[in-house]
Phi, psi and omega in degrees: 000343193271338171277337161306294188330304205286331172298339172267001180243337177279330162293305178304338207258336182301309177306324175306308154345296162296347192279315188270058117266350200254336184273039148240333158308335189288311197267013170304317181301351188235162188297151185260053166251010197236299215298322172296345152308347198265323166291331183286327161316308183278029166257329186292317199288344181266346157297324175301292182311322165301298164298308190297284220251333172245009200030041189266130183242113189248149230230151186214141203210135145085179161193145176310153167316157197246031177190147198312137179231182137237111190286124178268137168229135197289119238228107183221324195221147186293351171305339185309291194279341187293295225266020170283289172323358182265330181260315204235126174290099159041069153338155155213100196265166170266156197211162184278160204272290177008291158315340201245336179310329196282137205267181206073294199275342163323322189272311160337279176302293159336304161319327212263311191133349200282192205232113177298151182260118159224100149321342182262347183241023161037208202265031144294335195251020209226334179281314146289001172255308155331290184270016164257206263335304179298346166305295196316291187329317212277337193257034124095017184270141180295173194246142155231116209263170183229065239269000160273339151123321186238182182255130197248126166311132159332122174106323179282132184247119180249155158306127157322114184325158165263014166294320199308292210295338174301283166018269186326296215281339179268343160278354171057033189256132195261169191272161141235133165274139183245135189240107189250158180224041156321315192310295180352291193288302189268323209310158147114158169311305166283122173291165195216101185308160183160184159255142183260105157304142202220126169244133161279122177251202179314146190253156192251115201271182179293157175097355160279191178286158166298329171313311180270302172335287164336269184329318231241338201266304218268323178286301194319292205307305189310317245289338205276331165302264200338316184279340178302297207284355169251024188270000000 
């Protein structure tokens, strides 16, 4: 049965895709308070498609802040990022520079806000990303990070990138950690029904040390891990 679901959710939600990628190119001509609707849809139709169609349920703890923040999130599975509009009033996520290659959705996502990562340019490309992030603030959209860089196997605790902690400091911004337990369920070819827990955990304010942020981000994300395996 997991395999039927999941073969029925990759003909709908892909196909579906395309349909919303050639409509955010589309909707480029128009201001992106408009145009943006259209990636916030497709986080709605793929929550759908997830719940409905993969038979996955998902669950939420805690809720983001009513002021600009940087949602740290824990990367276990691509569900992480399609459903961050779904969690977050129009996100502005960071995404690796990779990403922006594809063509239509490069263009999209920029449109959308969201921000290339180049990983290879060190703290030039780190001088830029500050300053489009401090724009996003200003019009009051949350920043949203991926602070291990990658997507982590269920069970796995990875180290923080050193961009995360650059950030922190220089946007003076407070943190939240977010805690998904997506691997179980989505990772993988075959989806597996069950529930995805969502954690909002406590914001973290601006001003520690890099030692502690870190320390205080990488225990938060971890916590869904945590309660499994010692469960």
């Amino acid at each position: 049965m997991s395999v039927l679901r999941s073969l029925l959710f990759y003909l709908l939600f892909y196909a579906g895709s395309v349909v919303f990628v050639i409509s955010a190119v589309v909707a480029l001509v128009f201001p992106r308070h408009i145009s943006g609707k259209v990636p916030d849809t497709w986080s709605r139709f793929h929550r759908w498609c997830v719940v409905n169609v993969l038979g996955i349920a998902v669950k939420q703890e805690g809720a983001p802040l009513g002021e600009p923040a940087l949602y740290a999130i824990k990367h276990e599975s691509m569900f992480d990022a399609i459903d961050a509009p779904m969690l977050l009033h129009r996100p502005v996520p960071f995404a690796k520079a990779e990403l922006f290659r594809i063509p239509g959705w490069g263009r999209a996502a920029r449109a959308y806000g969201a921000i290339p990562v180049e990983r290879d340019q060190g703290a030039k490309a780190l001088r830029t990303m500050i300053g489009e992030a401090r724009r996003f603030v200003e019009e009051g959209r949350p920043l949203v990070i991926f602070p291990e860089g990658t997507r982590v196997p269920r069970g796995h605790v990875e180290p923080l990138r050193s961009g995360f902690a650059g950030l922190y400091k220089m946007l003076g911004l407070p943190v939240v950690p977010v805690a998904i337990d997506s691997g179980r369920t989505y990772r993988g070819m075959w989806k597996r029904p069950g529930t995805i827990t969502i954690r909002f955990g406590e914001p973290i304010p601006p001003g520690l040390p890099r030692e502690d942020i870190e320390a205080q981000v990488q225990r938060e994300i971890n916590v869904l891990n945590s309660a499994e395996i010692k469960g």
